[in-house]
KEVEXNU-754080 format. One record per atom (N, C-alpha, C): residue number from 1; residue in one letter; x, y, z. Coordinates in Angstrom, 1 decimal, padded with zeros to 4 digits. Layout:
pt num=NUM residu=a X=X Y=Y Z=Z
...
END
This chain:
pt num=1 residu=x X=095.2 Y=096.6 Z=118.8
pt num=1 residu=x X=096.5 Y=096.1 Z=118.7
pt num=1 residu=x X=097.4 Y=097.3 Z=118.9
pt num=2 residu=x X=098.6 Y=096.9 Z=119.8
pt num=2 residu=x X=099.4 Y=098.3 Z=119.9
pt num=2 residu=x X=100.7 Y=098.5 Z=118.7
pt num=3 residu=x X=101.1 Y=099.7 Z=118.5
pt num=3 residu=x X=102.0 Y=099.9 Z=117.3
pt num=3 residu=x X=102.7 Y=100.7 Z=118.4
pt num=4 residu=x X=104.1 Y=100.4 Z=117.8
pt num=4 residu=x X=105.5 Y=100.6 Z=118.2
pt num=4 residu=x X=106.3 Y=100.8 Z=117.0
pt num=5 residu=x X=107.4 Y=102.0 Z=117.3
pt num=5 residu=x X=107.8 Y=102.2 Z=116.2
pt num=5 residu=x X=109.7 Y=102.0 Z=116.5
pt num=6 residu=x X=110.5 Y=101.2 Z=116.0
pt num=6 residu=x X=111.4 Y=101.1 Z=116.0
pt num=6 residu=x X=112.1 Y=102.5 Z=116.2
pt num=7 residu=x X=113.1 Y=102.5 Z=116.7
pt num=7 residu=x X=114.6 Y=103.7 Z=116.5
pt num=7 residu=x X=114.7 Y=103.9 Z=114.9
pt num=8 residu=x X=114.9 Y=102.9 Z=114.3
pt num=8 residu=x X=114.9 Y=103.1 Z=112.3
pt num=8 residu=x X=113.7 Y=103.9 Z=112.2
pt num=9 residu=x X=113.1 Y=103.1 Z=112.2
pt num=9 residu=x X=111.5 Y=103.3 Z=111.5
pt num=9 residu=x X=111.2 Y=105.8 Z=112.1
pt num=10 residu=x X=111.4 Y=105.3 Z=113.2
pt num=10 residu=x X=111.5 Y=106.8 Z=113.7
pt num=10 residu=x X=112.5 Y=107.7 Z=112.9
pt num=11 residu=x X=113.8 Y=107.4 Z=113.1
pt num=11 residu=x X=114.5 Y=108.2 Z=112.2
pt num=11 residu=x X=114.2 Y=108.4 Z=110.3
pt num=12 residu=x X=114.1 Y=106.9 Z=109.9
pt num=12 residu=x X=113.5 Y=107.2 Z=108.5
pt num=12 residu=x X=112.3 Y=108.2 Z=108.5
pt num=13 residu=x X=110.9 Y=108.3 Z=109.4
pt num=13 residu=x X=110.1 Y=108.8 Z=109.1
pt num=13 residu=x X=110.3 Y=110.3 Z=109.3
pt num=14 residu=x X=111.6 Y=110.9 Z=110.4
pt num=14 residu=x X=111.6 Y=112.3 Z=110.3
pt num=14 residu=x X=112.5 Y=112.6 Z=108.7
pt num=15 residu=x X=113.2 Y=111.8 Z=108.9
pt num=15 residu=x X=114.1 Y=112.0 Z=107.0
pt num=15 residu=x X=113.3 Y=112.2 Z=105.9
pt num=16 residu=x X=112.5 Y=111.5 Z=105.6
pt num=16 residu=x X=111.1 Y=111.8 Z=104.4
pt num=16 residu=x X=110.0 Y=112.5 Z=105.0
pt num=17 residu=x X=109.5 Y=113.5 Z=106.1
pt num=17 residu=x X=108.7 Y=113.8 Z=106.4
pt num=17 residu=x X=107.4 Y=113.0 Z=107.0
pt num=18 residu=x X=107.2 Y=112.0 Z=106.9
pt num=18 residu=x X=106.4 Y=110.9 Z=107.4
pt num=18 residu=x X=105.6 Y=110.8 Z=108.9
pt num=19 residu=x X=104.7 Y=111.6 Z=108.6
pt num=19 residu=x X=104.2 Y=111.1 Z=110.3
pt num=19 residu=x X=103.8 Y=110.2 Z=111.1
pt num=20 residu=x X=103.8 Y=110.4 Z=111.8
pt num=20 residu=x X=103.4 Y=108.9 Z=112.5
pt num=20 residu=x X=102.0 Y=108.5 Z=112.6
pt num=21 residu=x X=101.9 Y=109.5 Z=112.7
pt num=21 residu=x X=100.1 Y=108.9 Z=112.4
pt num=21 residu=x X=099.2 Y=108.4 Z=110.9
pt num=22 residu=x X=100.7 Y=109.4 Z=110.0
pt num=22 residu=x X=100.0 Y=108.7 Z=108.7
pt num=22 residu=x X=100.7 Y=107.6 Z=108.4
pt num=23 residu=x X=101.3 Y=106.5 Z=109.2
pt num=23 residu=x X=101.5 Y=105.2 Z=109.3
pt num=23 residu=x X=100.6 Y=104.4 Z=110.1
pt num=24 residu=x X=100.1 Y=105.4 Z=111.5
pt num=24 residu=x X=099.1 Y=104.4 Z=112.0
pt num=24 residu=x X=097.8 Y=103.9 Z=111.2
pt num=25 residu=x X=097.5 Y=105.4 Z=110.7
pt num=25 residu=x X=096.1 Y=105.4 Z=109.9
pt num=25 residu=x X=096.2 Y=104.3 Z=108.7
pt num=26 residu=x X=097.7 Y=104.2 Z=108.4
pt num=26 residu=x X=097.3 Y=103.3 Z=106.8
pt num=26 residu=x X=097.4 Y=101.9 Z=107.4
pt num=27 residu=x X=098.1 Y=101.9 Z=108.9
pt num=27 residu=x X=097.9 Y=100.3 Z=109.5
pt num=27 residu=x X=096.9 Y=099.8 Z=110.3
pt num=28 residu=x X=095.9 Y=100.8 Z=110.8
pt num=28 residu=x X=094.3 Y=100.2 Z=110.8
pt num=28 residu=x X=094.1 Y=099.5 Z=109.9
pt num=29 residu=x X=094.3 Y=099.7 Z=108.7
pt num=29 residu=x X=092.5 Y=099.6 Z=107.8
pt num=29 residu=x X=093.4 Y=097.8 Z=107.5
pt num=30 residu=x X=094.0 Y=097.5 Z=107.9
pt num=30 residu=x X=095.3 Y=096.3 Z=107.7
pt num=30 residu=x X=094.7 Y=095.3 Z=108.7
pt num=31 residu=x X=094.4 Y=093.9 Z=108.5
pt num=31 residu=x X=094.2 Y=092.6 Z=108.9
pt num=31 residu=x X=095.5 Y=091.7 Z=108.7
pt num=32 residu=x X=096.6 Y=092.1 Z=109.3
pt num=32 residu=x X=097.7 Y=091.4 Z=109.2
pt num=32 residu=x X=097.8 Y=090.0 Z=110.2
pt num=33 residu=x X=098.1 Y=088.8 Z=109.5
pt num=33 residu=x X=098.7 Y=087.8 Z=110.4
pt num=33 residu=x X=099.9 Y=088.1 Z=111.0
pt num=34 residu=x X=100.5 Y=087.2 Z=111.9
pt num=34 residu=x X=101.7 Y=087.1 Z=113.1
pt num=34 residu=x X=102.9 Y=086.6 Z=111.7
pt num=35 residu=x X=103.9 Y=087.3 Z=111.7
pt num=35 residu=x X=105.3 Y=087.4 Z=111.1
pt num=35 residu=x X=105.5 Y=089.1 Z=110.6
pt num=36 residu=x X=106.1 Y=089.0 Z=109.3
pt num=36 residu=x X=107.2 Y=090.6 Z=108.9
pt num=36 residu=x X=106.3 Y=090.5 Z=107.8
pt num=37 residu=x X=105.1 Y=091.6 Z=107.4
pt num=37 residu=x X=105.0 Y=092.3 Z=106.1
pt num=37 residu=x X=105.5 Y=093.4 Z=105.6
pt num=38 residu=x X=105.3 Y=093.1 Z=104.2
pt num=38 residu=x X=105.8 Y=094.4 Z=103.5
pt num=38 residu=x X=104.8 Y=095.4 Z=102.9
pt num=39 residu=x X=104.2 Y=096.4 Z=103.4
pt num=39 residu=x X=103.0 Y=096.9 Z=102.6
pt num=39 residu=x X=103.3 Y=098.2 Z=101.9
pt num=40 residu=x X=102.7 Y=098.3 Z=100.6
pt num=40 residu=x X=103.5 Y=099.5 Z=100.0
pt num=40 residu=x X=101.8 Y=099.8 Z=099.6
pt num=41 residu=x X=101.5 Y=101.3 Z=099.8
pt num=41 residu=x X=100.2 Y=101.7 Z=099.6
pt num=41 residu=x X=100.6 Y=103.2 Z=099.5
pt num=42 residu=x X=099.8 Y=103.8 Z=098.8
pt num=42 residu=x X=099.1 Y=105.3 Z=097.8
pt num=42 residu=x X=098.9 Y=106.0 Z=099.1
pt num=43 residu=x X=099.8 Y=107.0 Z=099.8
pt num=43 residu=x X=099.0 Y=107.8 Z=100.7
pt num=43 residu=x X=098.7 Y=109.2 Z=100.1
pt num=44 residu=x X=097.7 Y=110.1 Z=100.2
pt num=44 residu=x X=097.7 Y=111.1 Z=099.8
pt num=44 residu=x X=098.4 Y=112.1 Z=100.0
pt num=45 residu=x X=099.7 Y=113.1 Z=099.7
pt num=45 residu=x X=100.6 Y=113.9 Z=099.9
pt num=45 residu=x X=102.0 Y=113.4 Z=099.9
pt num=46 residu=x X=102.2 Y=112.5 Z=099.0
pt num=46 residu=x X=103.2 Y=111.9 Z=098.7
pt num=46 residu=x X=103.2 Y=111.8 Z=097.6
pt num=47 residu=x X=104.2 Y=112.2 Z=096.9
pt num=47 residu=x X=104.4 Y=111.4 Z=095.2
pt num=47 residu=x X=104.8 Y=110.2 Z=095.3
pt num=48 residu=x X=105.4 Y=109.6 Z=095.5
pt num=48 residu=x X=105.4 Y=108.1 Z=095.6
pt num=48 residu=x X=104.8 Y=107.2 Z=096.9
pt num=49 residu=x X=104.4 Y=106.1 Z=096.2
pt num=49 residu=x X=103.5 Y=105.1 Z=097.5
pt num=49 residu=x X=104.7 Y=104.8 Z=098.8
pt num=50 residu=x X=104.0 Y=104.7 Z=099.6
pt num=50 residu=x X=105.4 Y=104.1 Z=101.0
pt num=50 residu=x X=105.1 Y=103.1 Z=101.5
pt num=51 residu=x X=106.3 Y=102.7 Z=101.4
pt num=51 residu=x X=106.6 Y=101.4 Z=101.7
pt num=51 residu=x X=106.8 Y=101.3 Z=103.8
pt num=52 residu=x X=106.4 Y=100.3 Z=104.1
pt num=52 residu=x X=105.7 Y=099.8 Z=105.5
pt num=52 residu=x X=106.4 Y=098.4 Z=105.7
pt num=53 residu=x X=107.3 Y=098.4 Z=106.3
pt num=53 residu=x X=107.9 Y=096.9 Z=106.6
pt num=53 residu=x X=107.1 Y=097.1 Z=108.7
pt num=54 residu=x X=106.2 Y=095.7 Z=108.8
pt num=54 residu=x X=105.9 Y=095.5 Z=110.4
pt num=54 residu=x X=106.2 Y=094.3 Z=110.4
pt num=55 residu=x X=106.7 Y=094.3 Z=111.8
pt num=55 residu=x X=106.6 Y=092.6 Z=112.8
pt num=55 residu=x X=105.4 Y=092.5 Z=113.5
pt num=56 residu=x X=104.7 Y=091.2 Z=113.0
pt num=56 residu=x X=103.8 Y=091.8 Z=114.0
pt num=56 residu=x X=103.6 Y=089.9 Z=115.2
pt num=57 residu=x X=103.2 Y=090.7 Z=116.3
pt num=57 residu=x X=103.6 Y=089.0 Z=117.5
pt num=57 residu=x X=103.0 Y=089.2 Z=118.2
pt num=58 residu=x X=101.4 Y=088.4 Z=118.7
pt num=58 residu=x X=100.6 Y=087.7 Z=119.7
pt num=58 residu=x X=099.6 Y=089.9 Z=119.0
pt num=59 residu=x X=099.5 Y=090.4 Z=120.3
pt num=59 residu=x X=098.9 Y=091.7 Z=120.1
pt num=59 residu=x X=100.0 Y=093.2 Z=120.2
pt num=60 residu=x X=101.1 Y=093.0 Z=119.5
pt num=60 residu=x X=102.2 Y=094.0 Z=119.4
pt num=60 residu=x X=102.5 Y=093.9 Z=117.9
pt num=61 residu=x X=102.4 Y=095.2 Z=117.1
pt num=61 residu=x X=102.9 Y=095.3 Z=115.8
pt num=61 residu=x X=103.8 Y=096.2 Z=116.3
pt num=62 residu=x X=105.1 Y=096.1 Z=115.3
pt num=62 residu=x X=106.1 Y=096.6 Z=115.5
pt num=62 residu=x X=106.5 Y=097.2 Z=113.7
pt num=63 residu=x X=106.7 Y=098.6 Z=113.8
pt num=63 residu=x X=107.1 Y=099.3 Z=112.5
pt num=63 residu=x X=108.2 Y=099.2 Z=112.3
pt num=64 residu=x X=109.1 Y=098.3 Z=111.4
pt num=64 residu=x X=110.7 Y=098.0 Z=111.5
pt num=64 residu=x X=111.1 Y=099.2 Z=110.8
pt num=65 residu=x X=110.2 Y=099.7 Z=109.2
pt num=65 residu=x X=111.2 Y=100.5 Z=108.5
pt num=65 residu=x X=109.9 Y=101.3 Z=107.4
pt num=66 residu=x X=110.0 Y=102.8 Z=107.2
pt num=66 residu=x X=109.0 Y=103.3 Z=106.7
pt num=66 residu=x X=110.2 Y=104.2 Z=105.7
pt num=67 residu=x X=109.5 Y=103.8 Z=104.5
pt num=67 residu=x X=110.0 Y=105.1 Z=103.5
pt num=67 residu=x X=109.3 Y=105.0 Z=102.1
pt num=68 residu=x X=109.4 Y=106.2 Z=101.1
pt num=68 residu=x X=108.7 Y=106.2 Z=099.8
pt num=68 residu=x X=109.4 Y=105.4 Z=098.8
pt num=69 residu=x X=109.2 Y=105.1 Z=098.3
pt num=69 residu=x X=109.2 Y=104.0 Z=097.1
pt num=69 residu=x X=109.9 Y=105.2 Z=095.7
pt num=70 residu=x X=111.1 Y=105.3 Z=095.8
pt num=70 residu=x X=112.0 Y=105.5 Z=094.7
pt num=70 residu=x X=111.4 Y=105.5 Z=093.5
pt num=71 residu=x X=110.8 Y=106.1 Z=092.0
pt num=71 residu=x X=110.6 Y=105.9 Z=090.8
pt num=71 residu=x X=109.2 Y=105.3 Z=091.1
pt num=72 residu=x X=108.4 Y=105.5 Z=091.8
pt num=72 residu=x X=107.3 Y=104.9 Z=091.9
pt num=72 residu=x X=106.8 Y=103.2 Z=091.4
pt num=73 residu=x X=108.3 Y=102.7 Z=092.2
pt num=73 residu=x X=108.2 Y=101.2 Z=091.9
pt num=73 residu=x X=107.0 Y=100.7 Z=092.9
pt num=74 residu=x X=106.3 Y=099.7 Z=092.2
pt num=74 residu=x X=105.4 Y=098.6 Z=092.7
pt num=74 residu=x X=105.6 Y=097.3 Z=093.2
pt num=75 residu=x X=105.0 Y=096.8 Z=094.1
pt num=75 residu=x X=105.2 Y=095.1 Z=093.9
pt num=75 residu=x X=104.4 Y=094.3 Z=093.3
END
């Protein structure tokens, strides 16, 4: 599946340090169906979990918006 990263999604991830690859890596291990999830997951070198909003349509995921999770909220 191919990943594409929004203009947002890009700018948020240079703002919090976020690379791009440690967004690809946490959206492998991911079995997503066709619409917009929200995935909030524990990466290592982060104090708080980051949050992952994707579109995802036919074989194109699309990264709308990446950032850490404030106060280490959950869902």
């Amino acid at each position: 599946m191919e990943i594409r990263f929004s203009r947002y999604a890009k700018r948020r991830a240079k703002l919090y340090g976020i690379s791009e690859t440690t967004i690809i890596d946490t959206l492998r291990d991911l079995k997503p169906h066709q619409g917009e999830h929200e995935i909030i997951k524990e990466v290592s070198g982060f104090k708080y979990p980051l949050k992952i909003i994707v579109s995802i349509e036919k074989d194109l995921m699309t990264v709308i918006t990446n950032c850490p999770l404030k106060k280490g909220r959950k869902k």
